[in-house]
C-alpha positions in Angstrom: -38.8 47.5 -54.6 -34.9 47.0 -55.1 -33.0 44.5 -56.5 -30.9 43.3 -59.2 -31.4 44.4 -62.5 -29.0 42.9 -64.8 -25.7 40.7 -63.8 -22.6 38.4 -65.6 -19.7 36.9 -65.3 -17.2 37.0 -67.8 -14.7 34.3 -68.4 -11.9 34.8 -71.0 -11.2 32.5 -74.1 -8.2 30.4 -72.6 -8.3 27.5 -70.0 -4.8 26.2 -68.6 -5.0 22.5 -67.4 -3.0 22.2 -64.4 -1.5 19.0 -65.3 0.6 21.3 -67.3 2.2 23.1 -64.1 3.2 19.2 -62.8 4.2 18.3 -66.4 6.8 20.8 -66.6 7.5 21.4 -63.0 7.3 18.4 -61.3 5.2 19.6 -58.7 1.9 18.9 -57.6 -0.7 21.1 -60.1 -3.7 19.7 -58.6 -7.0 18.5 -61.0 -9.4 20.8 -63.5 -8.3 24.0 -65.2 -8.3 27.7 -64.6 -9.3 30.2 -66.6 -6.8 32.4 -67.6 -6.7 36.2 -70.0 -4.9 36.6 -72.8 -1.6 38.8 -73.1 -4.2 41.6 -74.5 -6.4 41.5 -71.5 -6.3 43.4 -67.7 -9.0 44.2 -65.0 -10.6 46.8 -66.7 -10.8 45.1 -70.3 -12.7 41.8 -68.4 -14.6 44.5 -66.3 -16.0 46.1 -69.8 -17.0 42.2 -71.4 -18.9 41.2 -67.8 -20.5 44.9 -68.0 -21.6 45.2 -71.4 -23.1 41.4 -71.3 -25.2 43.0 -68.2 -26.3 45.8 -70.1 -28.0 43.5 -72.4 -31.0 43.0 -70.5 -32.5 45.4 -72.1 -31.9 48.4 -69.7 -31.1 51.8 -71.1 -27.4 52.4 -69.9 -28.5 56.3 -70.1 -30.4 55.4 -66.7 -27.1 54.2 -65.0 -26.1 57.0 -62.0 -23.1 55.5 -60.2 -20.7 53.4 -61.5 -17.9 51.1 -58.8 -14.8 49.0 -60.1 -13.1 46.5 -57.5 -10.0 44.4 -58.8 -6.7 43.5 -56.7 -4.7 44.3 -59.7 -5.0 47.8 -60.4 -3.8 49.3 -63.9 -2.9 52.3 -61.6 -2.0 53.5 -58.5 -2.5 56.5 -58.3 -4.8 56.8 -61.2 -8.5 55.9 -61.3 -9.6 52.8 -63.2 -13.1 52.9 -63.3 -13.5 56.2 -65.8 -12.1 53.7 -68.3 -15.0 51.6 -68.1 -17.1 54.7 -67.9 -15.3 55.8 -71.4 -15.9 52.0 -72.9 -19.4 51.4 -71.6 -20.3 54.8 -73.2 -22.2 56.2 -70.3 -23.1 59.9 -69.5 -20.8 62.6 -68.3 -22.9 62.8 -65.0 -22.5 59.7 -63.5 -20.4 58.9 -60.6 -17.6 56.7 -60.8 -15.4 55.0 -57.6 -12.4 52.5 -57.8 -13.7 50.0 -55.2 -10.5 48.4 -54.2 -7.6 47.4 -53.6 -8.7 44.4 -51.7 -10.5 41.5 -51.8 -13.9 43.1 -50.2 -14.3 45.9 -52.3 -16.9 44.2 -54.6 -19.0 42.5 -51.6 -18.7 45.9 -49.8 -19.9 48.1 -53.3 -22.8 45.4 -53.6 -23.7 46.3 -50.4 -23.8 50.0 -51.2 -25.7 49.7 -54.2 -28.4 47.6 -52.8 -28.6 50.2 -50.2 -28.2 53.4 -52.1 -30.9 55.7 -53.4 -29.7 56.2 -56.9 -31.7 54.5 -59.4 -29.6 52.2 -60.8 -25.7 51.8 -59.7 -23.8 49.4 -61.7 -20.8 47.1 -59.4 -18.3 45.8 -61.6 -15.4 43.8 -61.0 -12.3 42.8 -62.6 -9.4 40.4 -61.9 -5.9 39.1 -62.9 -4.9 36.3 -60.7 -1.3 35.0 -60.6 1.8 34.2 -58.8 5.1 32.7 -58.8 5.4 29.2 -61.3 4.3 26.2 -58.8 2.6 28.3 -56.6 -0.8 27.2 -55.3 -2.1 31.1 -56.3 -1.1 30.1 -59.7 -2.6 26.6 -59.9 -5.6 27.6 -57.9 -6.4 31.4 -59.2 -8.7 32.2 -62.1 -8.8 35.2 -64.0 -12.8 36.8 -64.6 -15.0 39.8 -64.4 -18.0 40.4 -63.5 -21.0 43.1 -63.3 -23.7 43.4 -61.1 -26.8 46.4 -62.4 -28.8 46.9 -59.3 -31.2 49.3 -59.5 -35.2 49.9 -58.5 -37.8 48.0 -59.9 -39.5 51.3 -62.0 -36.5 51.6 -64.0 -36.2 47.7 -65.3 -37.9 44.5 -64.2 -36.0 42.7 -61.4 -34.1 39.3 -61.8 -34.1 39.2 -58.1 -35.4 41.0 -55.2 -33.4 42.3 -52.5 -34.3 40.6 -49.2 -32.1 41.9 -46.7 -28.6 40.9 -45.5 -25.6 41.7 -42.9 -22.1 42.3 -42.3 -19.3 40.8 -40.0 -16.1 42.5 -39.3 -13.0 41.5 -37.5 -9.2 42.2 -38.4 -6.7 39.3 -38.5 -3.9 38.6 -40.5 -4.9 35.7 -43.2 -3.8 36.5 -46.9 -1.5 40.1 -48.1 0.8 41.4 -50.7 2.6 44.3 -50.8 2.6 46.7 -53.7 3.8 45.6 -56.7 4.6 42.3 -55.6 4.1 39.3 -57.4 3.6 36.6 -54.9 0.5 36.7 -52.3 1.7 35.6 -48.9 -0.8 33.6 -46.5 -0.9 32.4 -42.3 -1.6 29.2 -42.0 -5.5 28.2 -43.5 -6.7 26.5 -40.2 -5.9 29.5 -38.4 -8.2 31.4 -41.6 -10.8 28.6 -41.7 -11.5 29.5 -38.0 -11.6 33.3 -38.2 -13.9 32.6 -41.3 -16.2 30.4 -39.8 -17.1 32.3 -36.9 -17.3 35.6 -39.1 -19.8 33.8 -41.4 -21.8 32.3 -39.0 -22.5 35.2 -37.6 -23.4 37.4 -40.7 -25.9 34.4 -41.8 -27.5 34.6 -38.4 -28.2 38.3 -38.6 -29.5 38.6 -42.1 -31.4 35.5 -41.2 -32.8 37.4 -38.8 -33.2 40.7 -40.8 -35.4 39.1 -43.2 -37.5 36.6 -40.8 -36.0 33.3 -42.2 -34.3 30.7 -41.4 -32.5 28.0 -43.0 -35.2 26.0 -44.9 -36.4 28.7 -46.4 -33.6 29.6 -48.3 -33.3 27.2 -51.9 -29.1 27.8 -52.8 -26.1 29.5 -51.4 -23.1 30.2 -52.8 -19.5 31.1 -51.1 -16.9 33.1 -52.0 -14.1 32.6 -50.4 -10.1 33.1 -50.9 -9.6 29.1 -50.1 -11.6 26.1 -50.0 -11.4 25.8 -46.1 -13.2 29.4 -45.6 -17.1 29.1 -44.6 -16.9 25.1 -44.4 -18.6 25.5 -41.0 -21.2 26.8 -42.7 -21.5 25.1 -45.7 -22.0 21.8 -43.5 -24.7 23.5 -41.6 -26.4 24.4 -44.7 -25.6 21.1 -46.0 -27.7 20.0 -42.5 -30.5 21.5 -43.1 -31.0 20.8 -46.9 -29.6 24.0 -48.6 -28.0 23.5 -52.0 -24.6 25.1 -51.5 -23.3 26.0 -55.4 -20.5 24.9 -57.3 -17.6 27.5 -56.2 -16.0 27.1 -59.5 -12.6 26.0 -58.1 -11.9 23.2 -61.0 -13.3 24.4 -63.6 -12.0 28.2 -62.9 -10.3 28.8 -59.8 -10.2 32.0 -58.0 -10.9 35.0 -59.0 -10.2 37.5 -56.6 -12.6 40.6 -56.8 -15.0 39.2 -59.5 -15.7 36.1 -57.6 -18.4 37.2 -55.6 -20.1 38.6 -58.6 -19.3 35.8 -60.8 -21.1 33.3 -58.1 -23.9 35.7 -57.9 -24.5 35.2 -61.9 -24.2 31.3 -61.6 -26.4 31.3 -58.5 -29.3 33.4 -60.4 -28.6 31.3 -63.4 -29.6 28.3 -62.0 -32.4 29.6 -59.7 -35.9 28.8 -60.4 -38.5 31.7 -60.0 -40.0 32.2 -56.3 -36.6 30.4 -54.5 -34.7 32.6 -51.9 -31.3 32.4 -52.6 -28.2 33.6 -50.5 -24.9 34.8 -51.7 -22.0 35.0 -48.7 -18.5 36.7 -49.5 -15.9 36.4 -47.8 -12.8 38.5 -47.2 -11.3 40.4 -44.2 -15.1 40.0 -43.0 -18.5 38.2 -44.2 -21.4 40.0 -46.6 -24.5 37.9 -46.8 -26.7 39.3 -49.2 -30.4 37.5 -49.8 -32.3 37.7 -52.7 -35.2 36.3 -54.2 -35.4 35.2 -57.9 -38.5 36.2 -59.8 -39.3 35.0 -63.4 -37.5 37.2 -65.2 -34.8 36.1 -67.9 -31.5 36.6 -67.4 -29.3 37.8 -70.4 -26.7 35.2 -71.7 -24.0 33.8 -72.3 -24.9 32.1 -68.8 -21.4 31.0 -66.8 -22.0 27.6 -67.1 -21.9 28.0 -70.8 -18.8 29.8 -71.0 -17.0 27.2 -69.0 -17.4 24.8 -72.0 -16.4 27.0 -74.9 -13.3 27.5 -72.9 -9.5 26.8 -75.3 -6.5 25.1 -74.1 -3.4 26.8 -73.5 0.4 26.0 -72.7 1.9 26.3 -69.9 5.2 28.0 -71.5 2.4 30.5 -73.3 1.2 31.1 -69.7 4.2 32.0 -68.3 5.4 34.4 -71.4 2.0 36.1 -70.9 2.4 36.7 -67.5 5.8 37.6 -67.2 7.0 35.4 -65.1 9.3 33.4 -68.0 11.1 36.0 -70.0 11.3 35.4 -73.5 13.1 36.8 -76.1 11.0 40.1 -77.4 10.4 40.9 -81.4 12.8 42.0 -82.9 10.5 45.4 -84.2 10.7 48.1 -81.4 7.6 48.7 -79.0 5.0 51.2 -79.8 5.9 54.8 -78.3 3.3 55.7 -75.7 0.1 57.2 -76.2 -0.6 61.0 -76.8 -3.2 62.0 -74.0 -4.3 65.3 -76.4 -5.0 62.7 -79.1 -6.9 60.1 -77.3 -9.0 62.8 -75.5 -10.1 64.4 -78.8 -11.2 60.9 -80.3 -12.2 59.6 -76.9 -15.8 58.5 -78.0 -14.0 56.4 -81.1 -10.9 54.9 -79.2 -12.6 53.5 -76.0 -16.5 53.9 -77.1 -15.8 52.7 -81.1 -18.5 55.4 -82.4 -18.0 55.7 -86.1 -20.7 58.5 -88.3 -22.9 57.8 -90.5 -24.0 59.9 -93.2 -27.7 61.3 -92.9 -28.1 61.0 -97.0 -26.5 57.7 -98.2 -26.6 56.0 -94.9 -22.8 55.1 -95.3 -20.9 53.8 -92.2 -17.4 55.7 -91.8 -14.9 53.9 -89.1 -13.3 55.8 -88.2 -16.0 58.8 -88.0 -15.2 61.1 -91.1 -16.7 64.6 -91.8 -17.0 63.8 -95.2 -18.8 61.1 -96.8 -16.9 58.7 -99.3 -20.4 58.2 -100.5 -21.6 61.3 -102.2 -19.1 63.7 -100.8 -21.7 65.5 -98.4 -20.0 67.1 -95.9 -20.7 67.7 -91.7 -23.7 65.8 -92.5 -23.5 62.9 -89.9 -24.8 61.0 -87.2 -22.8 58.7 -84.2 -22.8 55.5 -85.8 -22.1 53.4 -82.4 -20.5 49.9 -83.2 -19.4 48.0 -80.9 -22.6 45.8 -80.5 -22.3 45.0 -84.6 -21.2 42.0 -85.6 -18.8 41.8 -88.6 -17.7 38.9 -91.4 -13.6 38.8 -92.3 -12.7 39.8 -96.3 -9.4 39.5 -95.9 -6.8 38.7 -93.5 -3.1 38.7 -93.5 -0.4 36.7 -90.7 2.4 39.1 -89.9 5.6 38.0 -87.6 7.5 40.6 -88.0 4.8 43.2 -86.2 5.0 43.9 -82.2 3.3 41.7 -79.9 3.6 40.1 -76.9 2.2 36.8 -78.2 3.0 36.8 -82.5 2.3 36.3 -84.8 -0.1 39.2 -84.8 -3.8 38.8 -87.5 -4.9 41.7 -89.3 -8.3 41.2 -90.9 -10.5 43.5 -93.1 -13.8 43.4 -91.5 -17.3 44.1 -92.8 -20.0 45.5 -90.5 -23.0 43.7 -90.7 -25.2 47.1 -90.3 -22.2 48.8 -93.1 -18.5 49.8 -92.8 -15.4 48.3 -93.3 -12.4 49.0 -90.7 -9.0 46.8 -90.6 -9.0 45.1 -87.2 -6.4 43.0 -85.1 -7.9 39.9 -84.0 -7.1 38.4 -80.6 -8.5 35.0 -79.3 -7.8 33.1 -82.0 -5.0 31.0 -83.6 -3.6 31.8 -87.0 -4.5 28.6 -88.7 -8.5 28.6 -87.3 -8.7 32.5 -89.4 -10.8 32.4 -92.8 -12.5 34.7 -95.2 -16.3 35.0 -94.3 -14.9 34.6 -90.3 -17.8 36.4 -88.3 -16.4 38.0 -85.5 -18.1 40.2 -82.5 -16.1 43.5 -81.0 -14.3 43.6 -77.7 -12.0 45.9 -75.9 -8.4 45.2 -75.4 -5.5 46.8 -73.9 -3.3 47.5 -77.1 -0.3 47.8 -74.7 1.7 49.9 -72.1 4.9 52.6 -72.9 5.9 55.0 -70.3 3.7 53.6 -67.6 0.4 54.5 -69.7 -2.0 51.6 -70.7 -3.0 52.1 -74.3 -6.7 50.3 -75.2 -8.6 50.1 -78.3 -11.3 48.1 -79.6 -10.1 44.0 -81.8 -12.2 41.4 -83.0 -13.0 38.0 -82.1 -14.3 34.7 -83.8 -17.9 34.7 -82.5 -18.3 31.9 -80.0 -18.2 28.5 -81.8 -17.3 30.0 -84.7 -13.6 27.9 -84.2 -12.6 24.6 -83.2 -11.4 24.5 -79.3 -7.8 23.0 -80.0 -4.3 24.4 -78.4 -3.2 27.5 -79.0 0.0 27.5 -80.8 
């Protein structure tokens, strides 16, 4: 039997209210917030979070074969992303990776594959940066996210939900594009959309209706992805009808989030599901994907999406607009890092993007970064991979500096103590200067460092564990 294995959505730290866009614009912001990444985050750094939550239902990433990464904002283009997330998730040299993308489909249309593919276990991730120009309704109504689907056969992990069957719809017309590069996303008119929409889903719920011998009663919850409120709500009314539960499509309290949307519905669908219910997920972009699962009693690994909505922290609109680029600020006065040596990252790739450290075999002590000898007992070439990214750690000490680089100062360096052993100075991100304390714990996540020369430099920070801080305004 095939299904899903493992899935989550990520959402990042900071929420902007869009009151904030009329405040200072005068223009209409509409209600709710969006979720929005920090300066230090991209695709493929919300594509590692959503990824390594998944993997934590208990399934050995060893087992993974095939690995596909959709987002509308590449890092590269003509560069692969998704052997970055192969580097970060630490998975073997032998499994497949594909860059899903560049449009809105790709992570419907690599769920698709993967519940139809013979490798054991295929893992879908997605990614996304939503923005546009100050006022516009991409701003207001986009959402940044990432999310990661494991689907895989039932022999290699117990299923959260069983694949039912599903279909496709297809039809070119001209309803949302942007050209390379470019900032702003240009759309036709929605009515014109809604229509094209409508009939395309209609017609893909029919057919995997009919694929799986259901009909409409039988199935408990949908949820819809769509680039705008008006796509599918000829369907949603008829599922409305007939009793279905159409979910929560996370417009207020997130907005859009491009490629990881459908993903990110699929993990609130399953969250909320109750074992035995039929459920229905139904993407749409350039086309409809209706996929149908069923929900067995399983547990699902947290933080659920739900939950993340609430821990969500406010930020302003003119820190928005720095972070995105779309204000120019002045820059720090200190000169921007010089780019990263390829040589140097390639030797030390399973430190930079896989944070391995050693440990030593005798003493047991942890060495970040990995050593060959010891401080404890001197032995020498005597180690073991000490991986850490999964280790929590507890500040010492901490010092503010803003006179350092960064896009958003000024920058916190803490001394950090692994709770399993080591000690490694760390930049922390997430967090505001006056919330930082000795005895902080803090959890690992991977960050884009920055960019020279075109080349996207990531590394591993800390973060206050969930709930460790008060949700107040950034400064």
């Amino acid at each position: 039997m095939r299904g899903i294995i493992g899935v989550s959505g990520h959402l990042p730290h900071w929420r902007l209210d869009r009151s904030d866009i009329a405040a200072v614009l005068g223009s209409k912001g509409g209600a709710g917030t969006r979720a929005v990444a920090s300066y230090d985050e991209d695709p493929v750094t919300l594509g590692v979070a959503a990824a390594r939550a998944a993997l934590r239902c208990g399934v050995d990433p060893g087992s993974v074969e095939s690995l596909s990464f959709a987002t509308t904002a590449s890092v590269y283009a003509e560069k692969s992303a998704a052997p970055l997330l192969h580097a970060a998730l630490r998975l073997p040299s032998r499994v497949a990776t594909l860059d899903a993308g560049p449009g809105l489909r790709g992570a419907a249309s690599a769920l698709r594959n993967a519940l139809r593919s013979t490798d054991p276990l295929v893992a879908v991730i997605a990614g996304d940066v939503r923005t546009g120009l100050a006022g516009s309704t991409d701003e207001s109504g986009g959402g940044d996210a990432g999310s990661a689907v494991l689907v895989g056969d039932d022999d290699v992990a117990p299923l959260v939900a069983e694949h039912l069957g599903g279909a496709s719809a297809t039809h070119e017309f001209l309803d949302r594009w942007r050209a390379p590069g470019e900032l702003r996303v240009h759309a036709w008119e929605e009515r014109f959309g809604q229509q094209r929409y409508d009939e395309l889903a209609l017609d893909g719920w029919d057919r995997a209706l009919g694929d799986c011998g259901l009909s409409d009663s039988d199935v408990a919850r949908v949820a819809v992805s769509s680039p705008h409120p008006r796509a599918g709500a000829g369907l949603a009314k008829r599922l409305g009808a007939s009793g279905v539960e159409v979910t929560d499509r996370l417009d207020r309290s997130v907005g859009f989030t491009g490629a990881a949307h459908p993903g990110l519905l699929l993990a609130d669908l399953l969250e909320r599901s109750a074992a035995g219910e039929v459920v229905a997920l139904v993407s749409l972009a350039d086309g409809a994907d209706v996929t149908l699962l069923r929900r067995t009693d399983t547990a699902l690994a947290g933080p659920s999406v739900a939950e993340q909505v609430g821990l969500g922290r406010p930020l302003p609109y003119g820190k928005y607009l720095a972070w995105r680029g779309v204000l120019p600020v002045q820059p720090p006065n200190r000169p921007e890092p010089a780019r990263m040596s390829a040589a140097a990252a390639e030797r030390r790739g399973e430190w930079k993007y896989g944070f391995v450290g050693t440990r030593d075999r005798s003493s047991g002590a942890v060495h970040l970064p990995p050593a060959r000898v010891s401080y404890r007992g001197q032995a020498v070439d005597d180690m073991d991979a000490a991986p850490m990214a999964d280790h929590r750690a507890t500040v010492a000490t901490f010092t503010v500096d803003s006179l350092a680089y960064s896009p958003s100062p000024p920058v916190v360096f803490a001394v950090c103590d692994f709770d399993d052993g080591g000690r490694l100075p760390l930049e922390l991100t997430d967090v505001a200067a006056a919330d930082v304390h000795i005895g902080l714990p803090v959890e690992m996540t991977f960050r884009r460092i920055g960019t020279a020369d075109g080349i996207a430099n990531y590394f591993w920070k800390a973060r206050p564990v969930p709930g460790a801080v008060g949700v107040e305004e950034a400064d």
